[in-house]
N, C-alpha and C positions, 0 to 999 in steps of 0.2 A: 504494500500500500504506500504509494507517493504520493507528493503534494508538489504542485504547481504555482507557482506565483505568476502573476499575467501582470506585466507592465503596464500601467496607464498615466499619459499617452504615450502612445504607439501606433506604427505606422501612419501614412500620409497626415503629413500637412498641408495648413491651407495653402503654402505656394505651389506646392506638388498636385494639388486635388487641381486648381485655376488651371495649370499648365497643361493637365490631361484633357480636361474639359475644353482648352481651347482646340486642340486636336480634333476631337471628336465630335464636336459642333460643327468646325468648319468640314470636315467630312460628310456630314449629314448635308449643309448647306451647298456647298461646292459637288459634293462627289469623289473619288479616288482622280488620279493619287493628288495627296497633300505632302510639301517636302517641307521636313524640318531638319535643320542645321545643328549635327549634334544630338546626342542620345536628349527626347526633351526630358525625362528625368536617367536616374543611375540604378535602373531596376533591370531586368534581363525580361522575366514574364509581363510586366508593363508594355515594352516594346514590341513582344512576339505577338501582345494581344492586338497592338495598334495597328501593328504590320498586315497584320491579318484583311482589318480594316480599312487600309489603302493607304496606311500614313509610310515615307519611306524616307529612311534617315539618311542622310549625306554629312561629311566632318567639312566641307565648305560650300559656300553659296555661289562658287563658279560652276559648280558640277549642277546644278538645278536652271532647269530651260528659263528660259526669257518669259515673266510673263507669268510666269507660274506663281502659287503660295509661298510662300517661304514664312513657315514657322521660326521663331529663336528660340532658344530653348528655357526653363525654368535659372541657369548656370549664370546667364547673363553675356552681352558679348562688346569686343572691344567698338569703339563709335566706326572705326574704319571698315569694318564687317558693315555694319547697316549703309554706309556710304556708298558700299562694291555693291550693296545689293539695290539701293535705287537705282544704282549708274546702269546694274544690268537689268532695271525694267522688272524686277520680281515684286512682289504683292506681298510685304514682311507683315507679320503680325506676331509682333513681339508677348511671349510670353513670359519673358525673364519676371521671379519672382521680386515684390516690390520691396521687400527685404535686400536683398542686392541692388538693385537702383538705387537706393538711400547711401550704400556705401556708396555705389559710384558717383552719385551727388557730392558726398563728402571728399571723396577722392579730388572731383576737380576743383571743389572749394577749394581746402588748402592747400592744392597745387598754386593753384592762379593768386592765393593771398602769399608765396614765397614761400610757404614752408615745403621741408623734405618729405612727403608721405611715404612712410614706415608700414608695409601690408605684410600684417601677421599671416603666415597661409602656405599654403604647400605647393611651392613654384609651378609643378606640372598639370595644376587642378583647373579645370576649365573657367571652374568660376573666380581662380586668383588670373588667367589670362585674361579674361573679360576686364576687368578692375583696373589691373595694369596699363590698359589699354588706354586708357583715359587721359592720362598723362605721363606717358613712359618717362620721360624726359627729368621728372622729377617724382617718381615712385623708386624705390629698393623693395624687393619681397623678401621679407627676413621670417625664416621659418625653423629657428631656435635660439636660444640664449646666449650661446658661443656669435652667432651669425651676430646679433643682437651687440653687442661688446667690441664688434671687431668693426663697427660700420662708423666711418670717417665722415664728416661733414661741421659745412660752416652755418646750414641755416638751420631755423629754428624746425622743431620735429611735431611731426603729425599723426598718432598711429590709427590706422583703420584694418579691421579684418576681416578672416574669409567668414562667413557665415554660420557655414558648420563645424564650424571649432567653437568651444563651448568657455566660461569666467575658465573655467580651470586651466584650460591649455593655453589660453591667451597669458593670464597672470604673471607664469615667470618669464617670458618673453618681453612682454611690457615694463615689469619690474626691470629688469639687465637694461633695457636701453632707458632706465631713468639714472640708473644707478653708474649708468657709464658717461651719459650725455646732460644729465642734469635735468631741468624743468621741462616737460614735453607734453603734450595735448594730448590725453590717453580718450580712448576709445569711449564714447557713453555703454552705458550696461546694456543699453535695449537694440545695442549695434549688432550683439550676439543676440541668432536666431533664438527667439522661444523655443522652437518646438527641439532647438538642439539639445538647448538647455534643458528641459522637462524628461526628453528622452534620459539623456545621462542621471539626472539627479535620481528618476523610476530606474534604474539599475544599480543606483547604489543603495537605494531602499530594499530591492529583491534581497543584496547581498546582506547587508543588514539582518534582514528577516532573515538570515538561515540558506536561500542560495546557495549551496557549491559549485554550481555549474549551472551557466549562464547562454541559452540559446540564443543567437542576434540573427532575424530573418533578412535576410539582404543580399545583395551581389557586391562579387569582389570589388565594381568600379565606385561603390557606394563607398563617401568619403564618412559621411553620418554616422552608418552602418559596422563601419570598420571600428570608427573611434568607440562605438557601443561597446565593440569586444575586449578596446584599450584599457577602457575605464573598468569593467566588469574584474578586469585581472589587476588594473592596478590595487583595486579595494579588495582581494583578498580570494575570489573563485578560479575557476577554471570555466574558459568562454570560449564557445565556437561559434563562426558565421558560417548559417546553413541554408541553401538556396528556397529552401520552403516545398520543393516538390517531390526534392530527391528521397529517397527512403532513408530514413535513422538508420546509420550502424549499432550495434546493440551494443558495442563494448562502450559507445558516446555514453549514454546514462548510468551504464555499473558503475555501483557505488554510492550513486548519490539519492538521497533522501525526499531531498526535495531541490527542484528545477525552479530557474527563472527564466521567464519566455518572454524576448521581445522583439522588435522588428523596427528597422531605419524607417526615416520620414519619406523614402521612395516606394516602401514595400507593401503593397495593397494589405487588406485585414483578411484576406478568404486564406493567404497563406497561414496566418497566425491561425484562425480555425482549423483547418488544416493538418499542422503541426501538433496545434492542441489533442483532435482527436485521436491523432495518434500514439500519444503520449497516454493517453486514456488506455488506449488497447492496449499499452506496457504497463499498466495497474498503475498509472501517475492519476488515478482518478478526482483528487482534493484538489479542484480549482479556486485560488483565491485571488481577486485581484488588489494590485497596490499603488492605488491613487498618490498621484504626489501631486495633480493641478489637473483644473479642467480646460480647456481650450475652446474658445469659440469664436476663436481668429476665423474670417473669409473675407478675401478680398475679389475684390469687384472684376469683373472678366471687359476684357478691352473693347473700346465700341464697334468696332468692326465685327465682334464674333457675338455679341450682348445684341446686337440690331439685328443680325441677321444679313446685314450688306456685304456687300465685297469688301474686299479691305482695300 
């Protein structure tokens, strides 16, 4: 007899839920295919479901005909990407989460006011390329505290970050470049995603509660999803990220008493059920879940896909 702790929240948030929906509207109103630039979230079964439905992903907007839709993805993308795609005549309809626009808003703030802007975040991540992009010229993407200590400059400092890094991973990064550069513009709280945030804190609650081993529903390109399994292990379990479809190995649960089950802000809820019942039929029967916040973030879908019109 096991017992289950069920993260809440978990899976999809509102920028994730806006992004899908705009897909699949403009599918409904246009018809196949719809091209989006870039996985629009970091899920594997999300896409295959899109695909299905005529959306087809491309990693640039040269490769999509003249003319056609061109989705952006929930990621966010550099101003020179939307620039190639008016120039080539495509029909964008931006779904970059408005979470991300805020930093990039910020981004060019304190670029254009002289200061250095400091992007906490993980160099190769689509959504620190989008950011970046804003003002290369006077952005550094500093993605540790060694990196953070080592970074030379005359003007005054700005720090903004990637989204799905959560107060914790930002903190000693932040701290290093005040402690090496002095007085510097730290990031407000509400610059990190909620639902990153609510995610990780419902993980260290599960461990708390008794947790030894910590399931995280997601795909490997899932940056949210990943850091779930980070944090799960930093606070004291053993954590694995499992695709949601695949069948459990059975040696995964020997041993442990009770499970904690959760899934990144890309990962639809049907795999978490999913998962759950199968953990049922390993006698993990004692479902309980562990509320850390309610969420009732939704933001507004873009008027081109909200109307009905062309974009």
């Amino acid at each position: 007899m096991g017992r289950v702790l069920l993260a809440a929240p978990r899976s999809f948030c509102a920028g994730v839920d806006r992004a899908i929906e705009i897909v699949e509207r403009l599918l409904e109103q246009h018809g196949a295919p719809v091209y989006v630039r870039h996985a629009i979230v970091h899920n594997d079964h999300v896409l295959r479901r899109l695909e299905k439905l005529g959306a087809v992903f491309v990693e640039s907007e040269d490769e999509i005909p003249e003319g056609a839709i061109c989705v952006l993805s929930a990621h966010g993308v550099a101003p020179a990407v939307k620039e190639n795609s008016q120039r080539r005549g495509l029909r964008v309809v931006d779904a970059t989460c408005p979470l991300v626009n805020k930093v990039h808003a910020e981004a060019r703030r304190y670029a254009d006011s002289g200061h250095l802007v400091a992007l906490v975040g993980h160099e190769n991540h689509v959504e620190v390329i989008g950011t970046l992009g804003e003002r290369p010229d006077s952005t550094v993407v500093i993605e540790s505290p060694e990196q953070a200590r080592e970074l030379v400059t005359d003007k005054p400092v700005a720090v903004v970050t990637q989204t799905t890094l959560s107060l914790d991973d930002v903190a000693p990064i932040v701290d290093a470049l005040e402690d090496h550069l002095g007085t510097l513009r730290r990031p407000h709280a509400d610059d990190i995603c909620y639902a990153t945030q609510n995610r990780q804190d419902a993980v260290k609650a599960m461990v708390s509660q008794g947790a030894t081993l910590v399931l995280v529903i997601g795909s490997e390109t899932s940056s949210n999803a990943q850091r779930l399994v980070e944090v799960a292990r930093v606070h004291g379990a053993e954590a694995q990220l499992i695709d949601g479809e695949s069948e459990l190995p059975g040696s995964l649960v020997n041993g442990h008493s009770t499970i904690g089950l959760t899934a990144g802000a890309s990962t639809p809820e049907e795999l978490v059920r999913l998962v759950a019942s199968r953990l049922t039929e390993r006698g993990y029967d004692d479902l309980e879940e562990v509320t850390v916040a309610r969420e009732d973030v939704h933001f507004r879908l873009p008027r081109e896909v909200a109307s009905g019109a062309g974009a």
